[in-house]
N, C-alpha and C positions, 0 to 999 in steps of 0.2 A: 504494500500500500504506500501511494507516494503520498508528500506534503499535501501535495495540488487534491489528492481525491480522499484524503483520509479527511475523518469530523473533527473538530475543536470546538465542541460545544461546551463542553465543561472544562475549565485550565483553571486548576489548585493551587493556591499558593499553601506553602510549607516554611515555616523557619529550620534553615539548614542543622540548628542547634537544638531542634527539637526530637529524639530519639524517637518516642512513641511514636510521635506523628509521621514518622519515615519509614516505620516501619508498618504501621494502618494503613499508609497512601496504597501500598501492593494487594488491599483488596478492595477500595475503594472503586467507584464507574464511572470514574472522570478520565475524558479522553487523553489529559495533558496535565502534566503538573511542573509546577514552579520551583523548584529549591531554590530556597532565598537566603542569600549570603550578606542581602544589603539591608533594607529596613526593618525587616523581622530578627535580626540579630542582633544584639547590641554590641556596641563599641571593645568591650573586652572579652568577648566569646568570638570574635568571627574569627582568630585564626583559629582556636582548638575546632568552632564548628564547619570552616572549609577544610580539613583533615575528616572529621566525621563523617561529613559527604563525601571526600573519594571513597572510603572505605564503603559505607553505605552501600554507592552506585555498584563497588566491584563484587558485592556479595547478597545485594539483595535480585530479585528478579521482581521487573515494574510491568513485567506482560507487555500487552500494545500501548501501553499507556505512553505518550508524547513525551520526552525529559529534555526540559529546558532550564536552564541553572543560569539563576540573576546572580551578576559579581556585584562588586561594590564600583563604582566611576574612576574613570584612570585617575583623575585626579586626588582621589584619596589614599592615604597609606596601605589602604588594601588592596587595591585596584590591579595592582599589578601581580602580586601573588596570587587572586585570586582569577586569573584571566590564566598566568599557566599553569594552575592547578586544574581550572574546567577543563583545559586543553586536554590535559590526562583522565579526565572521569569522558571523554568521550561521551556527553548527552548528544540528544538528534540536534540542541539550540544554545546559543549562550546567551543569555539576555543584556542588553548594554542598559542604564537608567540613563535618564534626562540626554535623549540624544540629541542633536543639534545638527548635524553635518553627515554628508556621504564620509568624510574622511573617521569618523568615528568609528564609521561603521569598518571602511575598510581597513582601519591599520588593525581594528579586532582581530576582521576573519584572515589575514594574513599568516597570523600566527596560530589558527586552531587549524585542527587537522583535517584530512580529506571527508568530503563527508557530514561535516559539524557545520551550521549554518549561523549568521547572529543575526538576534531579535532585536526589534528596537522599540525600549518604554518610549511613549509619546506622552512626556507630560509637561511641556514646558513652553509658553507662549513663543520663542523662537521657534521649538519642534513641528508646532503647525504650521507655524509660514515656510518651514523650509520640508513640509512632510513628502511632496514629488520627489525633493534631491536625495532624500533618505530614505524612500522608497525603491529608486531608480540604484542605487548604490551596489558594487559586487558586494557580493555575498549574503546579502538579502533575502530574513527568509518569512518574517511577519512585526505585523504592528499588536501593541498591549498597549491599550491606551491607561493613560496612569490620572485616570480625574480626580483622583485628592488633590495632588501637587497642582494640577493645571487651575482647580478652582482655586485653591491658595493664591499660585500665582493672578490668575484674573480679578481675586478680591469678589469673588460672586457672592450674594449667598444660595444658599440652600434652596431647590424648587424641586418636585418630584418633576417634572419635565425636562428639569438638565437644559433649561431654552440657554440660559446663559452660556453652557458649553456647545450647544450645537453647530456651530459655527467649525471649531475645531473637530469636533467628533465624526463631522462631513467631510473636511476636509484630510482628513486624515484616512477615511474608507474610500474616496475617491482616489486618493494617490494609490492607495495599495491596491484597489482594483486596475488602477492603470496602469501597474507595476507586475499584478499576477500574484501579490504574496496575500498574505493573511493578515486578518484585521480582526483582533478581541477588542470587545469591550470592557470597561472599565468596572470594578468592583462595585457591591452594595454593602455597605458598611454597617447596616443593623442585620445583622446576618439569622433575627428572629421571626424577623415581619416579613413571613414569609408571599406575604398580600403585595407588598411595597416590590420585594425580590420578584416576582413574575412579570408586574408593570413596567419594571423598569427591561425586562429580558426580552418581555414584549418589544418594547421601543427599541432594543437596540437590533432586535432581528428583523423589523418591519424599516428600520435602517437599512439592514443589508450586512450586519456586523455576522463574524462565523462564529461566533459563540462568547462568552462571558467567563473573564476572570473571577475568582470565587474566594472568600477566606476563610470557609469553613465548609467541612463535607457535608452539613445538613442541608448547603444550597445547591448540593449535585443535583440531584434528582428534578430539581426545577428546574434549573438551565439543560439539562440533559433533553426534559421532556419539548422546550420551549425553542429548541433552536436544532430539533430533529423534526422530520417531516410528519406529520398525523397522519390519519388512517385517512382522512377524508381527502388530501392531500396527494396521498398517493393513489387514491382511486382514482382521482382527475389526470392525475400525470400516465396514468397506461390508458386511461380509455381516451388522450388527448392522441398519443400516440400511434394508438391503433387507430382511428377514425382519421388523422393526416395519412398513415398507411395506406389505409384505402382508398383515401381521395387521390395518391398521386397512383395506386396502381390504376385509377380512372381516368387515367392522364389530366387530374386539377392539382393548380398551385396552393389550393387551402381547402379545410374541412373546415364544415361547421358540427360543434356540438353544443349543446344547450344553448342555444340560438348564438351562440359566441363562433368568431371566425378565428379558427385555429390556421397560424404561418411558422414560419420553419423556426422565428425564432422563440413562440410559445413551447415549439417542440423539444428544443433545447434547453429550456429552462426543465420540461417535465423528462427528459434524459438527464438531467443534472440531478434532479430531485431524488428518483431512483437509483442512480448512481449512490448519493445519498446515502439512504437507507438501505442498500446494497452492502455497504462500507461500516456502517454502523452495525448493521450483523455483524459480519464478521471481527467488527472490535470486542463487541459483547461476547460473542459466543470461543474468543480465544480463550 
């Protein structure tokens, strides 16, 4: 399963320092998970807890599950140890924070190995205006948008519609669909309301985002169910297809089903969708 066709519905964040929690993630149904080396660690654990993570990664088995390991920013005294220590845990992503530039991006992936791709947190009011060039960047291989920091920085406040960040949060699924990578959404931070957590997964899937960063496993299940195809969903996307089927072996450019005119690229969307759901079996059923 490549990047391009596997799901990102559900991506965990984990504190690298946190034992239990690293070893619960391997039976957890999140398509992707986080080891975080940078905000969830504090200041004098993250080198004992970036040693915990190689060890971790070399002896636990995380199944299909995504493994994308956040360093700490070149800038800080961890930054650099903790950039060639990922290199050696071999995750599928190395997550960069507070990106700003293609050159970010590339002097990362320069030094990680064949194969390891880097990600880039999108949360800093330069990061959206420059999010094309650091989507466009080698080695590129998804956007996590980071909206605590970005509302910080915007000085927003709080709206359950995010209208204040929307601006960025477009701008940033626009670049990375014009780029081909991947685009999460950003966390929900009362990780109990779980009423609040679906609203908000809603909007970010009726965006176009591929799934939803998470800080806690009780919010898997929602983003899992919210940002994977429904039954209803997919019953439209095969009988869309078969009915184009048979319009063009009638030699026509469109079908109609439910008085709606079906064209090649309705068809593509419900070949994407089973795709989809195609790909999501088989994560589950590994």
């Amino acid at each position: 399963m490549t990047q391009s066709t596997r799901p990102f519905r559900s991506v965990l964040y984990l504190p690298a320092s946190n034992a239990r929690a690293l070893a619960k993630a391997a039976t957890l149904p999140c398509d992707a998970i986080i080891f975080d080396l940078e905000d969830a660690v504090a200041e004098a654990e993250k080198p004992a807890a970036r040693t915990a993570l190689g060890e971790t990664l070399a002896s636990t088995d995380y199944g299909p599950r995504f493994r994308i390991v956040r360093i700490n920013g070149a800038d800080t005294p961890w930054g650099e140890d903790d950039l060639n220590a990922a290199a050696q845990m071999a995750p599928e992503a190395v997550l960069l924070p507070k990106v700003e530039s293609a050159a970010q991006v590339e002097a990362a992936f320069d030094r990680l190995p064949e194969g390891v791709r880097v990600w880039a947190m999108m949360e800093t009011p330069l990061g959206m205006l420059k999010a094309l060039e650091i989507a466009q960047a080698r080695g590129m291989g998804g956007f996590v948008m980071g909206t605590n920091d970005l509302a910080k920085d915007l000085n927003t406040r709080f709206r359950p519609d995010r209208l204040p960040m929307m601006h960025g949060l477009q701008s940033c699924l626009t670049a990375a669909r014009a780029a081909g990578i991947i685009c999460i959404d950003g966390v929900y931070n009362a990780f109990k309301d779980t009423e609040g957590l679906r609203a908000e997964c809603d909007q970010g899937r009726d965006l176009g985002m591929d799934g939803k960063s998470l800080i806690h496993p009780a919010q898997v299940e929602i983003a899992n169910a919210v940002f994977g195809p429904t039954e209803e969903e997919l019953d439209l996307a095969r009988r869309m297809v078969a009915a184009f089927a048979e319009a063009q072996a009638e030699g026509k450019g469109v079908a109609v089903l439910d008085g709606r005119i079906v064209e090649n690229l309705h068809v593509a969307t419900a070949q994407a969708t089973l795709a989809k759901a195609e790909a999501i079996a088989t994560l589950e059923g590994a």
